[in-house]
BAFI-3210 file (N, C-alpha, C; in Angstrom, 3 decimals, decimal comma, padded with zeros to 6 digits):
// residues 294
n [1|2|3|4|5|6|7|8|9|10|11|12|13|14|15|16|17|18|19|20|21|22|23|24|25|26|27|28|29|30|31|32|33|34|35|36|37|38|39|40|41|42|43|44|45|46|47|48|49|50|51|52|53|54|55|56|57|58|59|60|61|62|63|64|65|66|67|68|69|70|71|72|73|74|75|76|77|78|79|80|81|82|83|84|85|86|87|88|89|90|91|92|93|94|95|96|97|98|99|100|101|102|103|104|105|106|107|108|109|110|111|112|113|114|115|116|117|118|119|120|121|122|123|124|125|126|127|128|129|130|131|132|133|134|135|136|137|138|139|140|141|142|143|144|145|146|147|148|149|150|151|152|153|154|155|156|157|158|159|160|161|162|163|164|165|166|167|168|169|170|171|172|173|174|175|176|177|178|179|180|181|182|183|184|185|186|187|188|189|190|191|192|193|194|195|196|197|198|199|200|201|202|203|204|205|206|207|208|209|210|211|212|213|214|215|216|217|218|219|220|221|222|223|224|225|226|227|228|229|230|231|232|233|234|235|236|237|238|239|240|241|242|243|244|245|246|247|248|249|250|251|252|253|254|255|256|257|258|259|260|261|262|263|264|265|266|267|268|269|270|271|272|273|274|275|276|277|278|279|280|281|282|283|284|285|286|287|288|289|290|291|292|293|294]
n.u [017,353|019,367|020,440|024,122|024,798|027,092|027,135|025,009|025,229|027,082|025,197|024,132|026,213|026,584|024,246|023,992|025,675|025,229|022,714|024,028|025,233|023,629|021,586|022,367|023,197|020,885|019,549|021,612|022,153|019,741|019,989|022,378|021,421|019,238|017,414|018,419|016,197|014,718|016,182|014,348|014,002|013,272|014,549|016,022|014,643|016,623|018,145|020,100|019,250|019,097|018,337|018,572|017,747|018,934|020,392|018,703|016,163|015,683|015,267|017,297|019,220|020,437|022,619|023,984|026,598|027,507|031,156|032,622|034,013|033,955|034,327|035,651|036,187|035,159|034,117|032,937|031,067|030,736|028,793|028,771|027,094|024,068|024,351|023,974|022,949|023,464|025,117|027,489|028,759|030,488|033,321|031,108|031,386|034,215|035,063|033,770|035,183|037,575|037,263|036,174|032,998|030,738|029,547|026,367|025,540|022,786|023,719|022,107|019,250|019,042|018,904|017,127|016,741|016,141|015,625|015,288|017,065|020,324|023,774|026,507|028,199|027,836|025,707|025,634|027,633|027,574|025,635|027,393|028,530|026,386|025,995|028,388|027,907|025,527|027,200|029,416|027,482|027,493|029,973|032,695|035,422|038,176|038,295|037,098|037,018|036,628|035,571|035,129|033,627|034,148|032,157|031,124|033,700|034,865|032,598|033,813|036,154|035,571|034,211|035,766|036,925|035,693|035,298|036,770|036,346|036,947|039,262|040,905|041,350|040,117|040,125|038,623|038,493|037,708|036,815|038,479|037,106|033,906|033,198|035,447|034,782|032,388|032,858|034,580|032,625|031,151|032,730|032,883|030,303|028,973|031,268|031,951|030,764|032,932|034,755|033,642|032,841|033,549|031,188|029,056|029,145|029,343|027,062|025,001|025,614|024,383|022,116|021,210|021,777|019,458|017,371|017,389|018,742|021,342|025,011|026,579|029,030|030,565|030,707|033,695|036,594|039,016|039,550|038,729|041,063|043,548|042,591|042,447|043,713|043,487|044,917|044,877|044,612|044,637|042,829|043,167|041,976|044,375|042,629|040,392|038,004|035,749|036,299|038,531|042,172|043,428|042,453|042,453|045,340|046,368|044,578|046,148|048,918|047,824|047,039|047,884|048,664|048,784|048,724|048,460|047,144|047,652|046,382|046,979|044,933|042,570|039,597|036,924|036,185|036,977|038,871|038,563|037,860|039,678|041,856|040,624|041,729|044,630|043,661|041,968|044,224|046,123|044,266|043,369|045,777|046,462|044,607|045,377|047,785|047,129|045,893|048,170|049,545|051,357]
n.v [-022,919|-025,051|-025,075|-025,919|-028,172|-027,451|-024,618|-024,830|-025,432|-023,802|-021,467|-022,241|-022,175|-019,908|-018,581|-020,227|-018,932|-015,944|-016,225|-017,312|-015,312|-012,819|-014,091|-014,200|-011,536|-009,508|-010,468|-010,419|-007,749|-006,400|-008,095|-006,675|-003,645|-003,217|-002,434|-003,650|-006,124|-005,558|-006,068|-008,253|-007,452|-005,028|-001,193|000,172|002,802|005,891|008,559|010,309|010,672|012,362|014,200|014,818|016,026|014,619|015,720|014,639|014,726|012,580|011,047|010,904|009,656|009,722|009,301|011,475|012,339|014,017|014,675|012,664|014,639|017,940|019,307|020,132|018,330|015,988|013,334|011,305|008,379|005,721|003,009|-000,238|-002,491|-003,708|-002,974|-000,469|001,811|001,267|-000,425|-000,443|-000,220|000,022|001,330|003,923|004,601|004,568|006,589|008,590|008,862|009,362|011,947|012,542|013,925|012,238|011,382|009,192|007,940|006,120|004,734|005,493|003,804|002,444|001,334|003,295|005,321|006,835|005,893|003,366|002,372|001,067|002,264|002,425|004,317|006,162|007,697|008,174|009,382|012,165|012,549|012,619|014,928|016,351|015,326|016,726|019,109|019,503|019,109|021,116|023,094|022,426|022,861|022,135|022,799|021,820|020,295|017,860|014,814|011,448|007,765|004,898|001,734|-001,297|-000,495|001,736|002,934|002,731|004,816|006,955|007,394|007,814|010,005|012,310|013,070|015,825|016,784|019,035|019,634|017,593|016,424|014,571|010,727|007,437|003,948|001,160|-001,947|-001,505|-001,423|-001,793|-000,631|-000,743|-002,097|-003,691|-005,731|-006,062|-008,340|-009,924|-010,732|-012,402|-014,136|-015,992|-016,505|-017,566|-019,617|-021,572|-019,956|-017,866|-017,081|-015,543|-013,289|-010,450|-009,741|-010,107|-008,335|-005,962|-006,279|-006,245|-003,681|-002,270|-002,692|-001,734|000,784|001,277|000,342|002,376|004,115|004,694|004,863|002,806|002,340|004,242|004,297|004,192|004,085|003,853|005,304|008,154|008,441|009,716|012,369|013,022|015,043|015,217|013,040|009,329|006,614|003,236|000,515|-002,907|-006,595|-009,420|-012,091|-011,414|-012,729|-011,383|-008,666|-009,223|-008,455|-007,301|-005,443|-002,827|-002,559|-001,926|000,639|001,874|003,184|005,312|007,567|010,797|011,298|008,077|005,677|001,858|000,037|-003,394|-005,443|-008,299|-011,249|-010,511|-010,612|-009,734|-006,064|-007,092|-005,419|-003,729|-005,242|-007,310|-006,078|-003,844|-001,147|-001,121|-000,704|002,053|003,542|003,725|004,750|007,159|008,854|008,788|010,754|012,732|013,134|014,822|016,916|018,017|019,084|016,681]
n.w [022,904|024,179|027,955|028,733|031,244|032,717|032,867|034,290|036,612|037,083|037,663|039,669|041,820|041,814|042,586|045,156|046,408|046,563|048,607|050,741|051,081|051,721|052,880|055,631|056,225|056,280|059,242|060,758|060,632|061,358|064,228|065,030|065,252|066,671|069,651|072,836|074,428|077,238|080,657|083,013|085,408|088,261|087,508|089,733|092,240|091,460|092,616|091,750|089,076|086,266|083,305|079,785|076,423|072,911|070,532|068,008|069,318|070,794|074,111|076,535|079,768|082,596|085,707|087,734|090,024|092,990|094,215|096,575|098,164|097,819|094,591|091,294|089,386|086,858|085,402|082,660|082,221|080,121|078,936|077,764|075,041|075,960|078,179|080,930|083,309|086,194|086,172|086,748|089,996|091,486|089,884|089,747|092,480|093,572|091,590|092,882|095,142|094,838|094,521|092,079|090,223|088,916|086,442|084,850|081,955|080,431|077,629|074,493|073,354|075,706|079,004|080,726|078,971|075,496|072,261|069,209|068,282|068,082|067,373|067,480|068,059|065,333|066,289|068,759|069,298|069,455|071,284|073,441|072,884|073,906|076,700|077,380|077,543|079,177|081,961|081,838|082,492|085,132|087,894|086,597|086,348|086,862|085,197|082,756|081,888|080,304|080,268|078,969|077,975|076,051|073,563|074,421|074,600|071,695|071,072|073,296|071,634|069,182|069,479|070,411|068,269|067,569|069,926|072,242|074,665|076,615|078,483|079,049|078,042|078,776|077,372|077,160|075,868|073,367|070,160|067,091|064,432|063,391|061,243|061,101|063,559|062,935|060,967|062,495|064,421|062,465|061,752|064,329|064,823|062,464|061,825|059,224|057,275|057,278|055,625|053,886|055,409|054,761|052,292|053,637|055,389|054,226|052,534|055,086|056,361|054,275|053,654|056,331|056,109|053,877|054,726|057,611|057,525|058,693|058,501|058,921|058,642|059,509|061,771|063,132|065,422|064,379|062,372|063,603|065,233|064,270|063,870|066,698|069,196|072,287|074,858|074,895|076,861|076,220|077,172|077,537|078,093|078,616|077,677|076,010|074,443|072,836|071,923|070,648|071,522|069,238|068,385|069,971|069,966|066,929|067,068|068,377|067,506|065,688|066,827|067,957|070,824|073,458|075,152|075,529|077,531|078,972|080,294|082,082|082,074|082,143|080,989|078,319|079,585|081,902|083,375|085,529|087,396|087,951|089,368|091,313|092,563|091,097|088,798|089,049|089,869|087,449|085,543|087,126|087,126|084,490|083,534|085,789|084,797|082,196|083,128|083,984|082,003|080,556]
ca.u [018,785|020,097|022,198|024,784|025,441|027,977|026,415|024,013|026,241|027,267|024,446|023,676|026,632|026,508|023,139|024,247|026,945|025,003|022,205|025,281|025,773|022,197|020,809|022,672|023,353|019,749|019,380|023,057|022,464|018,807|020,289|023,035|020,525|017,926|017,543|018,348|015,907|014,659|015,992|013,004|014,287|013,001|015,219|016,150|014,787|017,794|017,933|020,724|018,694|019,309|017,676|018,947|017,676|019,343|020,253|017,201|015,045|015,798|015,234|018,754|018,668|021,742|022,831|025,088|026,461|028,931|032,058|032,450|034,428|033,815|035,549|035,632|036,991|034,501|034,193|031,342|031,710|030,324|028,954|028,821|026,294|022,982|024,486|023,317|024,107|023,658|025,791|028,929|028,761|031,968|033,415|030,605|031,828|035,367|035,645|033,451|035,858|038,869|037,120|035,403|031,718|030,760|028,218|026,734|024,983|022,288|023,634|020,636|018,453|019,921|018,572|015,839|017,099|014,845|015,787|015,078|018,346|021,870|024,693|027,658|029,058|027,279|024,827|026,146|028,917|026,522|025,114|028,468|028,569|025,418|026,373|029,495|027,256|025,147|028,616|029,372|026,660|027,972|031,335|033,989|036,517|039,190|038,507|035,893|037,462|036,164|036,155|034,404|033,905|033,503|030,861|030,952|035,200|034,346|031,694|034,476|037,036|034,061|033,067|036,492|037,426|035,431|035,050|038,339|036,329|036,898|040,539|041,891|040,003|040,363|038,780|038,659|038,208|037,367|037,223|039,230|036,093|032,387|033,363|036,320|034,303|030,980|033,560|034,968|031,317|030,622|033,358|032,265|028,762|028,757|032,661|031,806|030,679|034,062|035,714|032,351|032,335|033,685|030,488|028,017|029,010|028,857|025,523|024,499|025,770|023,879|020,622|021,098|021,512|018,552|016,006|017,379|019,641|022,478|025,716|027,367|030,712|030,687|031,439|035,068|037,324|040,206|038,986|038,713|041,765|044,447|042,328|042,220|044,910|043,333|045,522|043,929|044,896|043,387|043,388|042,542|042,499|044,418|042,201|039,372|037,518|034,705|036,936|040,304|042,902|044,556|041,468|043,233|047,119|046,262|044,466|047,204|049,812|046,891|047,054|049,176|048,984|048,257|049,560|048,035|047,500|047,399|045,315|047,332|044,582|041,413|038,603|035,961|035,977|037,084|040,071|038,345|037,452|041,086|042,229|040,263|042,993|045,573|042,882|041,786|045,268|046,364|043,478|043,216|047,075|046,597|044,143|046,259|048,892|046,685|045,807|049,170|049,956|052,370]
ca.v [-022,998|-025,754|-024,551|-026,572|-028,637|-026,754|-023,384|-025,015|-025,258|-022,435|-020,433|-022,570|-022,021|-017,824|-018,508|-020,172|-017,709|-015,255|-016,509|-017,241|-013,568|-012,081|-014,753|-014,165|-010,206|-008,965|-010,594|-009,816|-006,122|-006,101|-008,294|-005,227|-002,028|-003,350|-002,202|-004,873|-006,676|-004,942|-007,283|-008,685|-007,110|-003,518|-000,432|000,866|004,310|006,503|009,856|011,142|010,461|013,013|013,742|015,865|015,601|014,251|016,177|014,313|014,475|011,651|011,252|010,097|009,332|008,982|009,595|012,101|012,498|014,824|013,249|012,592|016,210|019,408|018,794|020,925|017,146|015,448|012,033|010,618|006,688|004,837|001,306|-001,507|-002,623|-004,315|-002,574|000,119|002,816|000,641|-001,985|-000,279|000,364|000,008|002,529|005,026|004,960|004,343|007,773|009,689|008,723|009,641|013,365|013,080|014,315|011,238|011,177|007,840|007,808|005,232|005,104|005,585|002,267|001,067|001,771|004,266|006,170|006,574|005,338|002,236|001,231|001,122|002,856|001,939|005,687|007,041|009,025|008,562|010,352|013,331|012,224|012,812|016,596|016,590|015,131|017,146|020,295|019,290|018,727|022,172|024,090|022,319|023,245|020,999|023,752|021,454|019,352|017,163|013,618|009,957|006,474|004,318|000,426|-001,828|-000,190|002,787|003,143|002,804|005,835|007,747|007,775|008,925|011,381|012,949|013,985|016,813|017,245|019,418|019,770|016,285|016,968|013,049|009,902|005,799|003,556|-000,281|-002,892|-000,938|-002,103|-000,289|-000,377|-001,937|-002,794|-004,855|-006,290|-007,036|-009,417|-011,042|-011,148|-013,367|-015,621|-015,711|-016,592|-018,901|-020,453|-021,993|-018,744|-016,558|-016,603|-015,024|-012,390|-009,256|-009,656|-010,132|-006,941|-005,034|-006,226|-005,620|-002,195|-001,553|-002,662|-000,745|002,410|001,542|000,387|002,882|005,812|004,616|004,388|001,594|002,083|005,649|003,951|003,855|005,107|004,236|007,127|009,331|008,363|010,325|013,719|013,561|015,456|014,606|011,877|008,712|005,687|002,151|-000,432|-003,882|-007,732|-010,375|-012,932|-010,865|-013,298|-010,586|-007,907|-009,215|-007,088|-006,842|-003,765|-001,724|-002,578|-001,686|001,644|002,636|004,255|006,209|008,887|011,669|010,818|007,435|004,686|000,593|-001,325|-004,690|-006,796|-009,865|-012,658|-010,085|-010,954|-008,217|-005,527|-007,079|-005,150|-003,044|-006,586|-007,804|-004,975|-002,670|-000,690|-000,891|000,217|003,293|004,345|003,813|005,824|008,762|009,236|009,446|011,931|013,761|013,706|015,068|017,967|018,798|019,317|016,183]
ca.w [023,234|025,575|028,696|029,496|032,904|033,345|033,019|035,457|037,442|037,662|037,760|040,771|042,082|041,938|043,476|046,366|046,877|046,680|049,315|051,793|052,140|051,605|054,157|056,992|056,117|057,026|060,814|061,581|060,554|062,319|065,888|065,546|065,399|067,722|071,064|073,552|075,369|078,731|082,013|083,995|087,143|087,625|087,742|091,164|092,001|091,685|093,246|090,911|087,751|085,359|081,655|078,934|075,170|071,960|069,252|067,397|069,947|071,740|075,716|077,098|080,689|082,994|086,899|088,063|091,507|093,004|094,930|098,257|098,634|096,956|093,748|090,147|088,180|086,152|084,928|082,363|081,938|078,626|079,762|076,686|074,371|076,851|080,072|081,688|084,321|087,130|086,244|087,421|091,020|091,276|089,441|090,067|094,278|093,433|091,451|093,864|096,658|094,578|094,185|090,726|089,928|088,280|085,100|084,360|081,174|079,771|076,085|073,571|073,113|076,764|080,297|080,980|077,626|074,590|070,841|069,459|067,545|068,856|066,167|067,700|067,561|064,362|066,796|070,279|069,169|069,306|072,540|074,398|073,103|074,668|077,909|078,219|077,885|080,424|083,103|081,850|083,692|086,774|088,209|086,208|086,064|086,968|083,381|082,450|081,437|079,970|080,235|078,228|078,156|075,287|072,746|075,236|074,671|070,771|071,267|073,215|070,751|067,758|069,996|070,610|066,716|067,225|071,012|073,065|076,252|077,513|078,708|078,589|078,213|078,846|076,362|077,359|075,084|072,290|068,330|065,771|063,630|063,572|060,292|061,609|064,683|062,687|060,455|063,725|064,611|061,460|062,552|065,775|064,923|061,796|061,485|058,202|056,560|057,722|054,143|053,239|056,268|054,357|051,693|054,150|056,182|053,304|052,551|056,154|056,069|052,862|054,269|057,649|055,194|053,050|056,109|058,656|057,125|059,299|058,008|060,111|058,110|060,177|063,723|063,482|066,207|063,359|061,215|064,231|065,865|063,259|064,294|067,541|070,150|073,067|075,565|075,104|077,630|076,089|078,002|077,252|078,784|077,008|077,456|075,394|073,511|072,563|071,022|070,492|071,753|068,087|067,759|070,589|069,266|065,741|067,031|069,276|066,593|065,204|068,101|068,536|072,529|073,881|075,587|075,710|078,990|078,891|081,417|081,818|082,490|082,190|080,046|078,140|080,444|083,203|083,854|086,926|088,417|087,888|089,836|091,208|092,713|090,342|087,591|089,091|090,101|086,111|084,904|087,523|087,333|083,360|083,973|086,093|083,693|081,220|083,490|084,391|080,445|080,668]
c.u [018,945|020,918|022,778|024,566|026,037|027,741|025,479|024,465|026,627|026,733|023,786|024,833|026,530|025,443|023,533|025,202|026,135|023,337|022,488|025,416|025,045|021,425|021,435|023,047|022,092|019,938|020,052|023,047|021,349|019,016|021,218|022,316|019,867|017,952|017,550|017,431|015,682|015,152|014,921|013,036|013,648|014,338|015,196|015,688|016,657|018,166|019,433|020,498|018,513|018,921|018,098|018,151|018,440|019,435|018,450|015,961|014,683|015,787|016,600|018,353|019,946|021,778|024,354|025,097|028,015|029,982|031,905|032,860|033,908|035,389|034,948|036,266|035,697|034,469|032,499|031,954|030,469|029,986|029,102|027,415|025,417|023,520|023,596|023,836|024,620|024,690|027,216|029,344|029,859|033,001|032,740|031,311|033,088|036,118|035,188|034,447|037,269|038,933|036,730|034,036|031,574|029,320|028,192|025,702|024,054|022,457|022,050|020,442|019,050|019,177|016,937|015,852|016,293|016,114|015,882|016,277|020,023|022,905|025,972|028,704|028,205|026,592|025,353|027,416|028,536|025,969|026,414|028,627|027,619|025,787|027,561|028,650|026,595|026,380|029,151|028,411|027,024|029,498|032,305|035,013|037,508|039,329|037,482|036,965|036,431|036,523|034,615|034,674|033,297|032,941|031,180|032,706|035,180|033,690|032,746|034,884|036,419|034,341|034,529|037,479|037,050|035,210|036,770|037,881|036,639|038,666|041,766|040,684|040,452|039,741|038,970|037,761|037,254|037,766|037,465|037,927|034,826|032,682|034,293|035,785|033,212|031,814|033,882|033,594|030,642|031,603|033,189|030,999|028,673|030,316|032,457|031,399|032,273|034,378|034,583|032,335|032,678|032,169|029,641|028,338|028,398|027,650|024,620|024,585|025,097|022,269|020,562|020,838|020,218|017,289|016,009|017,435|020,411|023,804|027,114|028,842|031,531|031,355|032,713|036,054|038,797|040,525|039,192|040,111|042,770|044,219|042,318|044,033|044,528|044,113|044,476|044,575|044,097|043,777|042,399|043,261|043,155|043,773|041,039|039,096|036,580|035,572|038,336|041,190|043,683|043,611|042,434|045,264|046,613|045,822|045,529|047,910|048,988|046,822|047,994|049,277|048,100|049,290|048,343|048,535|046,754|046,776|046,154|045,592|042,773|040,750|037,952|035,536|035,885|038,603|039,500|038,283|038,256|041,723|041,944|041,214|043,815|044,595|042,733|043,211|045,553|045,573|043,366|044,553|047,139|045,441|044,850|047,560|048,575|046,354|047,156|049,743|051,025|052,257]
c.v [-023,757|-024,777|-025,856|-027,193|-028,214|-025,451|-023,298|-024,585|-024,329|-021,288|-020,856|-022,593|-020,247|-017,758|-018,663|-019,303|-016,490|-015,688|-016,847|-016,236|-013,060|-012,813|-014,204|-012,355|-009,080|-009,458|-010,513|-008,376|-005,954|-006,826|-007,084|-004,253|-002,211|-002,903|-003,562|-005,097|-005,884|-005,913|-007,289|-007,726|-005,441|-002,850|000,282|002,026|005,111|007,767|010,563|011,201|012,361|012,767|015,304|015,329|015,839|015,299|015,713|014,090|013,398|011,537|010,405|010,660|008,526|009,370|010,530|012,640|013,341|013,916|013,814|014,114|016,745|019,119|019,876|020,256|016,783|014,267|011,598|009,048|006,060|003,599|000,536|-001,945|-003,732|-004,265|-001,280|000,869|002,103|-000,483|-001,846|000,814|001,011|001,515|003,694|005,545|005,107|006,269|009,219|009,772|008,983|011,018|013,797|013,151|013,350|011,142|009,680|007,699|006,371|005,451|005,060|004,233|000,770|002,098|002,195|005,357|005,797|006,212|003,930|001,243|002,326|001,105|002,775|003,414|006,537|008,227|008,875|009,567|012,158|013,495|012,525|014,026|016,939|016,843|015,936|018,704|020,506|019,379|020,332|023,141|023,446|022,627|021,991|022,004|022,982|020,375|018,339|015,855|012,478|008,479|005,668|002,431|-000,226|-001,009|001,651|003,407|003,474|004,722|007,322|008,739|008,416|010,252|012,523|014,137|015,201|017,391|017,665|019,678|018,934|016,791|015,861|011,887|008,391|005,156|002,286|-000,944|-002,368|-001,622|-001,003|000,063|-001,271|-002,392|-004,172|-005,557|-006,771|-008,192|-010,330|-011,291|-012,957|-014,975|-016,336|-017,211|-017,774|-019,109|-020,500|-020,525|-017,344|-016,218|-015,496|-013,040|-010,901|-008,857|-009,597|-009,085|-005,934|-005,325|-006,052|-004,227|-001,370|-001,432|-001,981|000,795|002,672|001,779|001,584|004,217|005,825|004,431|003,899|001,904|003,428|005,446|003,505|004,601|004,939|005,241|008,160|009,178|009,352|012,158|014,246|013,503|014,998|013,224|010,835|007,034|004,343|001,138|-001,651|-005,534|-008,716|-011,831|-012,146|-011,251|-012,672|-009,831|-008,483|-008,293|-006,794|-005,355|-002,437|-001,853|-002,054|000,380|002,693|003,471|005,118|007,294|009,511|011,628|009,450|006,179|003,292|000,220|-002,113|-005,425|-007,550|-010,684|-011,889|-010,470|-009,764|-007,685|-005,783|-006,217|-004,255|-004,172|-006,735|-007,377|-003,897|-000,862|-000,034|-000,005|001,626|004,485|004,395|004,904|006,895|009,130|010,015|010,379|013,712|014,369|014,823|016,832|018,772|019,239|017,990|015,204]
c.w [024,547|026,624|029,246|030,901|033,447|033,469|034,229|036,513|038,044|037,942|039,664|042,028|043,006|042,602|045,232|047,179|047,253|048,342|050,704|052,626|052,254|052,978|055,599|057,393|056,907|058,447|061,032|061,974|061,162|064,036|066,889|066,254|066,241|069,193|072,161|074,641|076,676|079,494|082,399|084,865|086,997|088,238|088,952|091,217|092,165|091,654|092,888|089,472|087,070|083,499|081,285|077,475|074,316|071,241|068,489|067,990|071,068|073,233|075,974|078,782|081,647|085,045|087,294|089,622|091,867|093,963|096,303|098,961|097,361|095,729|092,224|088,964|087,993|085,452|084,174|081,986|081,148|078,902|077,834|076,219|075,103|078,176|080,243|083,000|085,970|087,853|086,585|088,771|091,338|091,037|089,966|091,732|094,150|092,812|092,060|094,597|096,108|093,832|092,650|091,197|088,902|087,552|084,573|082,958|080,815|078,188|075,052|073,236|073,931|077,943|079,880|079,407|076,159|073,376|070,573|068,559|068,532|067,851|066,336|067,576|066,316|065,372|068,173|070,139|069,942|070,654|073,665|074,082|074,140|076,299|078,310|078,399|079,318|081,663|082,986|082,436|084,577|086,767|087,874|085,481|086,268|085,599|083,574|081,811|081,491|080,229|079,753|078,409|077,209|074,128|073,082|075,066|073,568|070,504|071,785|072,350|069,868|068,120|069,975|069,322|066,790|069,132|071,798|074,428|076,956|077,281|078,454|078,432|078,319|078,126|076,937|076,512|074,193|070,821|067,569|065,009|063,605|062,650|060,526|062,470|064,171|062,048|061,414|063,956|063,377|061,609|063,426|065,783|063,814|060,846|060,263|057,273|056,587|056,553|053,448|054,050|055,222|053,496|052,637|055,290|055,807|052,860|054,198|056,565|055,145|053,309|055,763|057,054|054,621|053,885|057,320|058,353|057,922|058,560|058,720|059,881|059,051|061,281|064,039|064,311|065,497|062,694|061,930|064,769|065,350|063,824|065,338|068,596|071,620|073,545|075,899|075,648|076,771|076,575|077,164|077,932|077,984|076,921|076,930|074,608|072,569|071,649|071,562|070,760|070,581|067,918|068,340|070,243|067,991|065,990|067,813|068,469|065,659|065,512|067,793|070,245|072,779|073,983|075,301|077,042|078,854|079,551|081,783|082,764|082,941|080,720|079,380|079,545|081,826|083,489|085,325|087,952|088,629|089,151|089,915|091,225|091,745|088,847|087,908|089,566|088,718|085,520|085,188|086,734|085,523|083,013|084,570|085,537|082,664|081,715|084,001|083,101|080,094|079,664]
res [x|x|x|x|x|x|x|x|x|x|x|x|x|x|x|x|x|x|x|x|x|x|x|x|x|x|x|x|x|x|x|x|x|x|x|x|x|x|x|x|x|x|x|x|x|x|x|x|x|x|x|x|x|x|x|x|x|x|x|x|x|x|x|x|x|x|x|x|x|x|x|x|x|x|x|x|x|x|x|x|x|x|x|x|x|x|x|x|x|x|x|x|x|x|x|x|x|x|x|x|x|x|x|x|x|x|x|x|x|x|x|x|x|x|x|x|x|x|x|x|x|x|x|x|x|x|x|x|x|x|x|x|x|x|x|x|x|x|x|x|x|x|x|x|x|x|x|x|x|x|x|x|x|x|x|x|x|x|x|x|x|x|x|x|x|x|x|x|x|x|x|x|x|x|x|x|x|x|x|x|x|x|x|x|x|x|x|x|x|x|x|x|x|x|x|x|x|x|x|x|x|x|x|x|x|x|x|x|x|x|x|x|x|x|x|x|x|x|x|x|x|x|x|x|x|x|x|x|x|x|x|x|x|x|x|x|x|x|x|x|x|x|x|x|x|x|x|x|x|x|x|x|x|x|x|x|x|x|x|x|x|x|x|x|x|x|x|x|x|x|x|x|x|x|x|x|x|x|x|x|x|x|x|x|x|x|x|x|x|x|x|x|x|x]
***
């Protein structure tokens, strides 16, 4: 039996289609999971280094320091996917000196912190019960609150569906969903493939499940957003080429409490740079709102 030219065709067609989304599906979904890269530089000693373990066993590995006064507020802060606790001095001095007890976490498969893939929320989620336990044997009677950045804002929101000890929380430049952000990713990364991106998520998601037992589709702070009561501030820059600020507009009417601040003329996670100032007055204040019941 002859086949057609045109059968050819089309079988060579469905091929290449299908090699489109299979090719570029595996190393998208293994550059995701991987642990990033150590820096050259070494890690400072740091004489508020703190270690708790994982749910699964995992060594997590963060710094916690009390504030400049005798204080009973609490703050843990979420860095972004290949940061690290160090990388936000800033902040860390900024909310000592404005009377928080400031927790800086190395998210899992970042810093000094053990695991060797990065879940985007599936298991850090888990990792912030952790960490608020830990803050609980110290004196954070006046409320334990979040702020998250990037990856680490993402991780928040997860974490908060099921967590009521964290009292309010800030997310910055957070994505409604990894699912929605690995797609921008595919745009991002190979233009010419975009019309393609939805298929080749879902085959990266499929093979993260099969090779890992992750299920990537899990890391949505869209999903969680609907359940959670918690007051949740998100801020974002509008020049945010990384996560588009349509992630944090889209998740905003999801909440039963939460406002959007805008950046004007901040980039990914620069809004503390922008304005240091004006940032940490925005965030305590909705803090303090949060503790006054308001």
């Amino acid at each position: 039996m002859r086949i057609s030219w045109r059968r050819w065709l089309l079988f060579a067609g469905i091929g290449m289609l299908i090699l489109l989304t299979v090719g570029p599906a595996v190393p998208l979904a293994e550059l995701a999971l991987q642990r990033p890269k150590p820096r050259p530089e070494i890690i400072p000693y740091d004489a508020a280094r703190v270690r708790i373990v994982a749910k699964d066993g995992i060594a997590l590995v963060g710094a916690y320091e009390e504030a400049a006064q005798v204080s009973r507020r609490c703050v843990v802060i979420l860095h972004g996917v290949g940061s690290r606790r160090q990388d936000m001095p800033g902040l860390r001095a900024d909310f000592r000196a404005m009377g928080y007890n400031v927790l800086l976490p190395d998210g899992r498969g970042h810093g000094e912190s053990g695991g060797a893939h990065v879940t985007y929320g599936v298991l850090e989620r888990g990792d912030v019960h952790r960490w608020v336990e830990f803050l609980e044997k110290r004196d954070c009677s006046e409320g334990i609150y979040a702020l998250g950045l990037s990856m680490g804002a993402a991780v928040v929101i997860e974490s908060l569906e099921d967590e009521t000890r964290i009292r309010a929380a800030a997310a910055e430049s957070s994505f409604s969903s990894f699912e929605a952000i690995a797609e921008d990713r595919v745009h991002q990364m190979i233009p010419a493939l975009g019309m393609l991106a939805q298929p080749i998520v879902a085959l990266g998601f499929g093979y993260a499940r099969l090779r890992y037992g992750v299920k990537l589709w899990e890391a949505s702070p869209a999903a969680a957003a609907p359940k959670i009561q918690v007051p949740v501030l998100l801020i974002h820059g509008t020049e945010d080429t990384n996560i588009d600020p349509k992630h944090s507009r889209a998740l905003l009417p999801l909440f039963a409490r939460a406002e959007l601040w805008m950046v004007p003329g901040a980039r990914h996670v620069g809004c503390y740079g922008r304005d240091s100032v004006a940032y940490m007055r925005r965030v305590t204040r909705w803090f303090d709102a949060a503790a006054l019941g308001r």
